[in-house]
N, C-alpha and C positions, 0 to 999 in steps of 0.2 A: 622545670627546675624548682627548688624549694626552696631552703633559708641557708642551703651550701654555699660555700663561697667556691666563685668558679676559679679554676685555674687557667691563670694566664699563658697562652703560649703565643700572643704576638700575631701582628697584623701580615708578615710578611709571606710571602704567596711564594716565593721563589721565582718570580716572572714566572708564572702557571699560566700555558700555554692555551688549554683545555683538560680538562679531567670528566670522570662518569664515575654515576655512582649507582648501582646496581645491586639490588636484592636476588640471591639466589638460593634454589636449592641444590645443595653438593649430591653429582653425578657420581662421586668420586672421591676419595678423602684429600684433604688439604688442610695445608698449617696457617695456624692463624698468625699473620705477623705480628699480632700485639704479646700476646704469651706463650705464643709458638703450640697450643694445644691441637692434639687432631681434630678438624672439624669433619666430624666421620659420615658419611653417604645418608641422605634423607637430610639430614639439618640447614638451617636455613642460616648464611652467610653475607655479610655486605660484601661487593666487589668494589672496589676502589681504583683505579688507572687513571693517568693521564699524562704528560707530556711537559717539563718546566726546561725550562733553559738553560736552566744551572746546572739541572741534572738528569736530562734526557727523561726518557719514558719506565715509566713504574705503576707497578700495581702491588696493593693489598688486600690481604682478605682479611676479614674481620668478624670472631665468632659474636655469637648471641651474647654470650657472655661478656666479651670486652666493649660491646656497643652500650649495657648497659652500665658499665662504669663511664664511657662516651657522655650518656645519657646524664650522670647524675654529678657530675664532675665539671667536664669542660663544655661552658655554654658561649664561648667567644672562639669558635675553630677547635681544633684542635692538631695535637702533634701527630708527625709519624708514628705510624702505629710502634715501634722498634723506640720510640723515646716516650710512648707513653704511661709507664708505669715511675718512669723517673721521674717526669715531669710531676707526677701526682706523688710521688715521695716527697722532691723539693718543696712543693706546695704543704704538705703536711709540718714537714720542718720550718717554713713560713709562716704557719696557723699555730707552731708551737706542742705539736702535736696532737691540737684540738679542734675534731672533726664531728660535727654535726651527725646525729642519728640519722638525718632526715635524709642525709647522703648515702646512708648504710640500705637503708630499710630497702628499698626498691630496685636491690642488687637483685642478681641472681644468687645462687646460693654459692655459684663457683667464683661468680666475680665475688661475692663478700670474702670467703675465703681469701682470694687472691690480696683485696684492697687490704684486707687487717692483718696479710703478711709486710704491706708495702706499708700500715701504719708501725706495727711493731719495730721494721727496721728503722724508722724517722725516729722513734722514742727509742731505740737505743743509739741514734746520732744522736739525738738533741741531749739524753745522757752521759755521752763522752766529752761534751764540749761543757758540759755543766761541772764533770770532773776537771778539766781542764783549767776549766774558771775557774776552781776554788784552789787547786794547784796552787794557781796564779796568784791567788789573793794569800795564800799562809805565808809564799814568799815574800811577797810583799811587806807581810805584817812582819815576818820576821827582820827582812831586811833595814825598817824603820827603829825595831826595839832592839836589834842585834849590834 
């Protein structure tokens, strides 16, 4: 991990019963649960399963591609795969929109893709609420001199 600031997703485990975590290569095509891409036969896959109390038994697979956003993002756990592009939106809108190269550089070319569409839509959130604010402030002004 570099000079990125990691995204927090919290300590709690779900009462995690046990879980495995398993490198493979697809026999067969499968979807990745983090950006739903086909991970097509030959490519090499995380398997993720295991068993929490809250929520019974579950498995992810997780392309090359989303492990290396894994990689350079979240170094304190990380989310289910299925919340982990919004976790790392929220986290951008957090950081103000300002996101280290260093986080970029060591993508893959599909995760960079991926991350600088999930930066893009944080800067056009953190733009709407910037209009909003100033909304807010002409009323204001006006409200005072009116």
């Amino acid at each position: 991990m570099s000079d990125c600031g990691c995204v927090y997703v919290g300590d709690d485990d779900g009462d995690l019963q046990f879980c495995t975590v398993v490198e493979r290569k697809a026999r067969k095509e499968h979807k990745c649960t983090a950006c739903e891409r086909t991970i097509e036969r030959g490519e090499h896959y995380e398997y993720y399963s295991g068993k929490g109390l809250d929520y019974g038994f579950w498995q992810d697979k997780t392309c090359s591609d989303c492990l290396s956003v894994v990689d350079s993002f979240f170094c304190n756990g990380r989310p289910a795969n299925e919340a982990m592009y919004e976790c790392l939106r929220v986290h951008v809108i957090e950081m103000e929109g300002k996101i280290s190269s260093d986080c970029i550089v060591p993508l893959t070319p599909r995760a960079r893709e991926k991350v600088c569409e999930v930066i893009e839509e944080a800067w056009e959130t953190l733009d709407r609420r910037e209009a909003q604010l100033e909304k807010m402030r002409e009323r204001k002004t006006a409200n005072i001199h009116g």
